[in-house]
C-alpha angles and dihedrals in degrees: 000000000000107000116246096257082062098059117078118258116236116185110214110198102236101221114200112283112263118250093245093052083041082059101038090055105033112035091165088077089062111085120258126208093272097052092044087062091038094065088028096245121151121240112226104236125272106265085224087061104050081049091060094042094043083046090049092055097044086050094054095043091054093047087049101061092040089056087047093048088043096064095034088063094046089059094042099075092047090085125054121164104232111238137177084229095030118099100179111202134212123240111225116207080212099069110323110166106188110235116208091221119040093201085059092054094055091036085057095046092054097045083060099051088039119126105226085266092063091264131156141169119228134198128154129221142186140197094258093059084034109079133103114294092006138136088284098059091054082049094065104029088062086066086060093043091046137103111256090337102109096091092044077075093079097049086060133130115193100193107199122205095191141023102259084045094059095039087055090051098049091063090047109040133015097221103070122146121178127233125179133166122208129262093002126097116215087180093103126068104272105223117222115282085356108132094250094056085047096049080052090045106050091033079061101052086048087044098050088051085065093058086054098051083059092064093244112141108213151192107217105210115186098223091240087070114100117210115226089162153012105270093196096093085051091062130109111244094214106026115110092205127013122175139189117250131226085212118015116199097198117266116078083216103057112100087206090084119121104230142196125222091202085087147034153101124254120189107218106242138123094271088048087053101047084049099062094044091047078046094052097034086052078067089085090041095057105027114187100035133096126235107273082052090061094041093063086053101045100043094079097046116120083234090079098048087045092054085047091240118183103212120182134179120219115231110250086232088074101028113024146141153182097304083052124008129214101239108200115056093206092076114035119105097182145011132205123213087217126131081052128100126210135036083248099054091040092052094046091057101042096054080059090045087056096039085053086052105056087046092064092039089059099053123098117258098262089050102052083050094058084059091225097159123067134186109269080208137166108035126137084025098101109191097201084073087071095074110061101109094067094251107134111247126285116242081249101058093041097045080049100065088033083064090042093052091053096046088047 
C-alpha cells in the first residue's frame, strides 16, 4: 500500500454546514418546549393532535346526521295518505325492510302464510285487543287447545291496524302485515257503532277486496272467535261467499238469515270481487251504518243475482256465539264472543268459553258423547248493553234472553 507522502494532496474548500445538517447532527440546537417558553416563543401543534381533533369532529358530525335520519325516519311512517289501491306499511325497529310497493309486501306476506290452494286466514288487531294477557292471546291459544287447529296457525295472517298492534305481533305470530289509515287512530278500544268502530269496519271490507284482487281466497276470523275445530270440512264446496249468522234459521240458502261479518270465506274470483266493491261502494248509500247493516240491505239486491254471486249462511251448530250458541260441543267448530258490548266483558267470558272447553276435552270418550258439559256462557255479556243507541232489539237478542229465561 503506497504511504500517505506518496498520495497527491488535493485541498477541498470546507464551505459552512448547512442548517438542515446542523439540524440532522445536532438536535439539541433546535429549541425544545422549555426554551421555547424561556424566550417566549409558540410552538407550532403536534401533527398527531390536529389528527385527533380533526378525528373527534368528524366523529361528531357523523353522529350528528345518523341521529337526524334516524328521527326523520321515525316520524316518516306516521303519515300515510289512505287509498283504495294504498296499503301503508309500518316500519318495525325490529326488522323492518322498506318495500318499494306496498301491494307487493302483503302479496308477499300472504304468499308466505298461503295453503297450497291460495288460502289464508285473516283476522285483524289493534293495540287496544294487543296487549299481554288480552283477547288475542285467548285467540290464539284456542288453536292449541283445539281440536285439529294447531296447524291452521301457519296459514295466519295478524293484520295490524297500529304500531303497537304489529310489534306485538311480531313476538307472538310469524305472518304479520301492517294497515293503517290516515288521520284515525285505531289504538283505543273502538266502541260498537262509535265512528271510530265504523271507519275500522268499513277500512277492513275495502281491505279485504285487496286480498281478493290478489287472487288470494280467505277465512275472515274476528280475533274474539275462539277456534274448537277446522272448519274446512264445514264449507260449501260451491258457495263464493259463505258467513256465520248471529241467528240461523235453518237453511244455508235462506237470505233471511241474520249474519255476522265477523266471519266468513270468500273464493277469490271475479263475482267474489264485484261483490266486495258493490259491498264498499253501498257505504255512501247507507251512511251510518256499519257493514253487516249494509249487508242485510244489499243481499237481496238484483246486483248479486246479476254477478252470479253463491252466497251461503253456516249453521250456528258448527259456528256460533253468544247471540246463538252452538249447543253441542261435539260439533262446533267456533264461537264468537258477539251480542256482548266491551273488551272487559268479552275477555271475561271467553276465559270461561275456553275453561269450558278444556273440561270437555278432558273427559273420556263416553262421556263427550253424553254431552255432559255445556258453555257457562254468557256471563259478564250483558245483552241489555246492546241497546243503548235506541234501535229495538234484534230476533237474536231477543230469542237469546228468551233461552236464558227458560234455562234460569
Amino acid at each position: 500500500m503506497a504511504s500517505p507522502r506518496a498520495l497527491p494532496r488535493f485541498h477541498r474548500r470546507r464551505c459552512p454546514p448547512s442548517p438542515t445538517a446542523v439540524s440532522a447532527r445536532s438536535p439539541r440546537l433546535l429549541p425544545t418546549r422549555d426554551s421555547s417558553s424561556l424566550t417566549g416563543g409558540v410552538s407550532p401543534p403536534k401533527a398527531s393532535m390536529l389528527i385527533r381533533r380533526a378525528a373527534f369532529l368528524f366523529t361528531l358530525l357523523t353522529l350528528s346526521v345518523l341521529m337526524l335520519f334516524t328521527v326523520t325516519d321515525s316520524v316518516r311512517f306516521l303519515r300515510f295518505p289512505s287509498a283504495s289501491h294504498f296499503v301503508p306499511i309500518f316500519p318495525s325497529y325490529l326488522n323492518y325492510v322498506p318495500s318499494p310497493d306496498p301491494m307487493q309486501h302483503l302479496e308477499e306476506t300472504l304468499r308466505n302464510a298461503s295453503m297450497g290452494n291460495k288460502t289464508v286466514i285473516l283476522t285483524t288487531l289493534n293495540d287496544a285487543w294487543a296487549s299481554t294477557n288480552s283477547i288475542v292471546d285467548l285467540f290464539l291459544e284456542s288453536f292449541i287447545l283445539g281440536e285439529g287447529t294447531h296447524w291452521l296457525l301457519n296459514h295466519l295472517v295478524i293484520i295490524a291496524l297500529d304500531e303497537k298492534a304489529y310489534n306485538r305481533c311480531q313476538v307472538i305470530h310469524k305472518h304479520c302485515f301492517s294497515l293503517v289509515t290516515e288521520d284515525v287512530d285505531f289504538q283505543e278500544e273502538a266502541f260498537f257503532m262509535t265512528p271510530n268502530y265504523l271507519k275500522m269496519m268499513w277500512r277492513r271490507i275495502d281491505f279485504l277486496r285487496s286480498v281478493l284482487e290478489l287472487g288470494y281466497s280467505f277465512v275472515f276470523t274476528d280475533v274474539d272467535i275462539m277456534w274448537f275445530r277446522d272448519p274446512f270440512p264445514r264449507f260449501f264446496p260451491d258457495a263464493d261467499f259463505q258467513i256465520a249468522c248471529d241467528h240461523f234459521l235453518g237453511s244455508p240458502d235462506d237470505l233471511s238469515n241474520m249474519p255476522n261479518g265477523g266471519f266468513n270465506y270468500v273464493k277469490s274470483n271475479n263475482r267474489s270481487i264485484a261483490f266486495y266493491k258493490f259491498w264498499y261502494d253501498s257505504h255512501e248509500t247507507y251512511p251510518g251504518y256499519h257493514d253487516q247493516d249494509v249487508l242485510n240491505r244489499i243481499k237481496l239486491d238484483p246486483f248479486i243475482s246479476d254477478i252470479g254471486l253463491k252466497i251461503r249462511f253456516l249453521d250456528t251448530a258448527y259456528f256460533g256465539g253468544l247471540c246463538e250458541r252452538s249447543k253441542d260441543l261435539n260439533l262446533v267448530c267456533t264461537m264468537h264472543a258477539n251480542c256482548c258490548y266491551g273488551m272487559d266483558s268479552k275477555l271475561h267470558d271467553l276465559k270461561i268459553m275456553l275453561q269450558d272447553w278444556r273440561a270437555f276435552m278432558s273427559l273420556p270418550p263416553d262421556l263427550k258423547n253424553e254431552s255432559v258439559i255445556s258453555w257457562r256462557v254468557p256471563q259478564n255479556c250483558s245483552l241489555d248493553s246492546l241497546r243503548h243507541f235506541d234501535s229495538p232489539p234484534s230476533e237474536a237478542i231477543v230469542e237469546q234472553e228468551e233461552e236464558q229465561e227458560d234455562e234460569n
